[in-house]
C-alpha positions in Angstrom: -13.9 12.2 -52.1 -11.6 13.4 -49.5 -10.0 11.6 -46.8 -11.6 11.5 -43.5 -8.6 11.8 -41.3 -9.3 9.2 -38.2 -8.0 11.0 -34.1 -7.4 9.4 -31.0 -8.6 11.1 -27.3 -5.5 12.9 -26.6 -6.6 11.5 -23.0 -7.2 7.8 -23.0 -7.1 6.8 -19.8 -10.6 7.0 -17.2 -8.3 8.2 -14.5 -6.3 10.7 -15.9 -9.2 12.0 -17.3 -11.1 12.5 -13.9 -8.3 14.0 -12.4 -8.1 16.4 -15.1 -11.5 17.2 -15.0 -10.9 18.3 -11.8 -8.2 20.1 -12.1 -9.9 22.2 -14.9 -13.0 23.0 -12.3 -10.4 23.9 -9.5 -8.6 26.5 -11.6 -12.5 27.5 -12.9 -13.7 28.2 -9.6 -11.2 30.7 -8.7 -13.8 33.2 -11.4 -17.0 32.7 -9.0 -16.7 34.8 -5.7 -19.6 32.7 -4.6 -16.6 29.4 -4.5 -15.6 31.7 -1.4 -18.5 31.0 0.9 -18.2 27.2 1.0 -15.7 25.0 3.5 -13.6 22.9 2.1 -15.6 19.9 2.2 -18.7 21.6 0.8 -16.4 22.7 -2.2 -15.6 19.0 -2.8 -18.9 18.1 -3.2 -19.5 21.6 -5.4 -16.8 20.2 -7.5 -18.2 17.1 -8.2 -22.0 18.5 -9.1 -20.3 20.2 -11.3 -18.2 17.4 -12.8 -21.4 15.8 -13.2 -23.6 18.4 -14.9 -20.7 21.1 -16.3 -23.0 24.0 -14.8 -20.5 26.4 -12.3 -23.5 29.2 -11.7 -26.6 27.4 -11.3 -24.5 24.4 -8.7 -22.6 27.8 -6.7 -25.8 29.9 -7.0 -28.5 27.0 -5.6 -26.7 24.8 -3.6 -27.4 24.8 0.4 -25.5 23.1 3.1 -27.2 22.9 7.0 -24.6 23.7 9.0 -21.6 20.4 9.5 -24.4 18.6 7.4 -21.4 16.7 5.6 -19.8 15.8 8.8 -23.2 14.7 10.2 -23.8 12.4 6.6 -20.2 10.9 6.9 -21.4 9.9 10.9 -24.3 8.4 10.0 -22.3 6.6 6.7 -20.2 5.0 8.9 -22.9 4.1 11.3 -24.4 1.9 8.2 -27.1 3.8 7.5 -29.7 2.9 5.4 -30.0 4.9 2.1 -33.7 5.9 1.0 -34.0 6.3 -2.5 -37.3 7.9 -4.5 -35.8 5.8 -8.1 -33.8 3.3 -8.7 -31.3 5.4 -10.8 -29.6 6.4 -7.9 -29.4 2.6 -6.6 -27.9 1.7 -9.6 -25.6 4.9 -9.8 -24.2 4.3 -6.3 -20.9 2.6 -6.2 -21.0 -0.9 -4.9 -17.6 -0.1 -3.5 -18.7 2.6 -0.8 -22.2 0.7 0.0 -20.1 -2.7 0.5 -17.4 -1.0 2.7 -19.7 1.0 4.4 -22.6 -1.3 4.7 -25.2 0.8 3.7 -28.1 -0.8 2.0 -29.7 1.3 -0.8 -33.9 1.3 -0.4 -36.0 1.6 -3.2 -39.9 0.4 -2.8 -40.9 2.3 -5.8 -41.3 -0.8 -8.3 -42.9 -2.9 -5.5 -46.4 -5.0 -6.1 -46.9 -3.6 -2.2 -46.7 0.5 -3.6 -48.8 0.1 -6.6 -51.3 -1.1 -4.2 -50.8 1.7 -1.1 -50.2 4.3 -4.3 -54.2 3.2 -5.6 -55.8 2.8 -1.9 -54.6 6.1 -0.6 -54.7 8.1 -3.9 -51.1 9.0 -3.8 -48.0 8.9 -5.9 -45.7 5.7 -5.9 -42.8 7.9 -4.4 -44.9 9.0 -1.6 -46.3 5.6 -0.6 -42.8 3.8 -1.5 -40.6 6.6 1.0 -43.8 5.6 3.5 -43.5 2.3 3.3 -39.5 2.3 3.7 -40.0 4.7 6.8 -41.7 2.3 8.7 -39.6 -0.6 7.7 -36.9 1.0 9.0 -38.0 3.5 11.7 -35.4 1.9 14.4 -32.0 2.4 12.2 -30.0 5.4 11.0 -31.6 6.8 7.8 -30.5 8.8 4.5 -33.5 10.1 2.7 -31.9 10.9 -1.2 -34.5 12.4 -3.9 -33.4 13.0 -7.0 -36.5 13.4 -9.2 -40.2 13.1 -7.4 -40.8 16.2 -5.0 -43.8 14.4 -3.7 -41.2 12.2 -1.9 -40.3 15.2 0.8 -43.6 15.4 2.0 -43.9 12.0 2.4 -40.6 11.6 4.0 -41.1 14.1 6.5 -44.7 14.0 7.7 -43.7 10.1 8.2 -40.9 10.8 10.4 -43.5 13.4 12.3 -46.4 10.7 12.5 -44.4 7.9 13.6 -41.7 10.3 16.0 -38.9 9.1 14.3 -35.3 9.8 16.3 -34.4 13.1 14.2 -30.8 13.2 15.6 -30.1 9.6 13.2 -31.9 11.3 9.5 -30.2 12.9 6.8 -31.9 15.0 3.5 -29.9 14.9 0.2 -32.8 16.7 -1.6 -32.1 17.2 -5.7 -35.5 16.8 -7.0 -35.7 18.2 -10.9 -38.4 20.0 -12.6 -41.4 22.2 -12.9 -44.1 21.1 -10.8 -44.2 21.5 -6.7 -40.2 21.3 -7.1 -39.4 24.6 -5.9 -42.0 24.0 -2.7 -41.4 20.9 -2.0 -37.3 21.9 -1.2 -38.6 24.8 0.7 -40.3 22.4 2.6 -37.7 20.1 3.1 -35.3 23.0 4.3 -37.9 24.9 6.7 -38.2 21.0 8.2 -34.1 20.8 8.0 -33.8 23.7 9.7 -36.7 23.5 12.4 -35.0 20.4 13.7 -31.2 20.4 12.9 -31.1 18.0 10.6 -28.1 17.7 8.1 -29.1 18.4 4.6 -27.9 19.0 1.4 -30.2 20.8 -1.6 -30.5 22.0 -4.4 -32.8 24.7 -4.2 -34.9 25.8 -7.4 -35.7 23.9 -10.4 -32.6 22.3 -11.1 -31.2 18.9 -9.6 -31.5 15.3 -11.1 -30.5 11.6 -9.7 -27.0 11.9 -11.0 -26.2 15.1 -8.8 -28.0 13.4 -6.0 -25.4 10.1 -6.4 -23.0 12.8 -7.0 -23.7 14.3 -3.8 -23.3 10.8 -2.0 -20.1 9.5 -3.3 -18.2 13.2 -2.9 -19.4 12.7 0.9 -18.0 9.3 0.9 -14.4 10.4 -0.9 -14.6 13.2 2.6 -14.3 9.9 4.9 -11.3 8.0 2.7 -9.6 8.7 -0.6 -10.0 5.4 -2.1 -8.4 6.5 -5.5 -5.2 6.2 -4.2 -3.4 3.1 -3.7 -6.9 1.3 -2.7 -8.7 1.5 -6.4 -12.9 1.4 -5.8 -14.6 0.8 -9.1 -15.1 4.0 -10.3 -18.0 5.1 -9.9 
């Protein structure tokens, strides 16, 4: 039988590897004119979507910014905002790091005996009644409403923040649901609402998103405040 010939990574090292990674998407981007239509900042977080999920057309060809919605996320960041999750993915996605130096706490009601039970009564999804339920909990502080995977979440977020006249000027949308049914809708939705009322957003319009692009999304807005890769290590994520 012939040998089988063992290799090592000719890159062994988590850093050197991200960096590299980056440096390959950089010199990649230069072949999409679309990379010319983006800010700086937006092509930070471009470049991390696409770190994430390797796709250069579908992030450059679906991806839509408000206008200064980063700047307006990074405010409301550092003004320890609460973070509004539709799965628990993203919570446990989110680097501990960011969400301890920040203080943002992640909220996720979607597992809660209290959502089962609103999700039966009003005929509803858990991710609608759990984004409800969070609304109201807390209606009185700064709010970033992340969905990464249920598109009924949108329309729960926003007719909440209507039906209880939520202040619009402290909400924030990072809208990356993935999929096939009411997707598409639902981030049409969640722009026309973006847009109505000049609230930042980030989304990925069409079918394609996921959790991962939406933690993506978070922690490339959080690099745009401080680069803690350099002499201040955070853990990774």
């Amino acid at each position: 039988m012939k040998q089988f010939k063992q290799e090592q990574p000719p890159i062994n090292i988590g850093a050197d590897i991200s960096v590299k990674s980056f440096e390959m998407i950089e010199e990649e981007l230069k072949e999409y004119p679309q990379s010319k239509n983006f800010t700086r900042d937006e092509l930070d977080v471009i470049s991390r979507l696409i770190h994430t999920s390797t796709c250069f057309s579908q992030v450059l060809d679906n991806i839509y910014f408000t206008p200064n919605a980063l700047d307006k996320i990074k405010q409301l960041l550092q003004n320890k905002a609460k973070i509004i999750v539709d799965v628990n993915m993203i919570k446990v996605g989110l680097s501990q790091f960011y969400l301890d130096k920040y203080q943002n706490e992640v909220i996720c009601y979607i597992n809660e005996p209290f959502t089962y039970d609103m999700a039966e009564k009003n005929k509803t999804t858990r991710s609608y009644a759990a984004v409800v339920e969070a609304i109201k909990r807390h209606r009185d502080e700064p709010m970033i409403l992340c969905c990464g995977n249920a598109p009924t979440f949108i329309y729960a977020a926003i007719n909440t923040l209507l039906d209880l006249n939520i202040d619009l000027s402290q909400v924030a949308f990072i809208l990356f649901p993935v999929g096939f049914v009411n997707v598409i809708e639902s981030k049409e939705y969640g722009k026309r609402f973006c847009e109505h009322f000049d609230i930042p957003a980030v989304i990925m319009e069409g079918r394609f998103g996921s959790s991962t692009m939406t933690v993506a999304t978070l922690h490339a807005t959080y690099k745009l405040i401080k680069d803690y890769d350099g002499t201040q290590k955070y853990n990774g994520k």
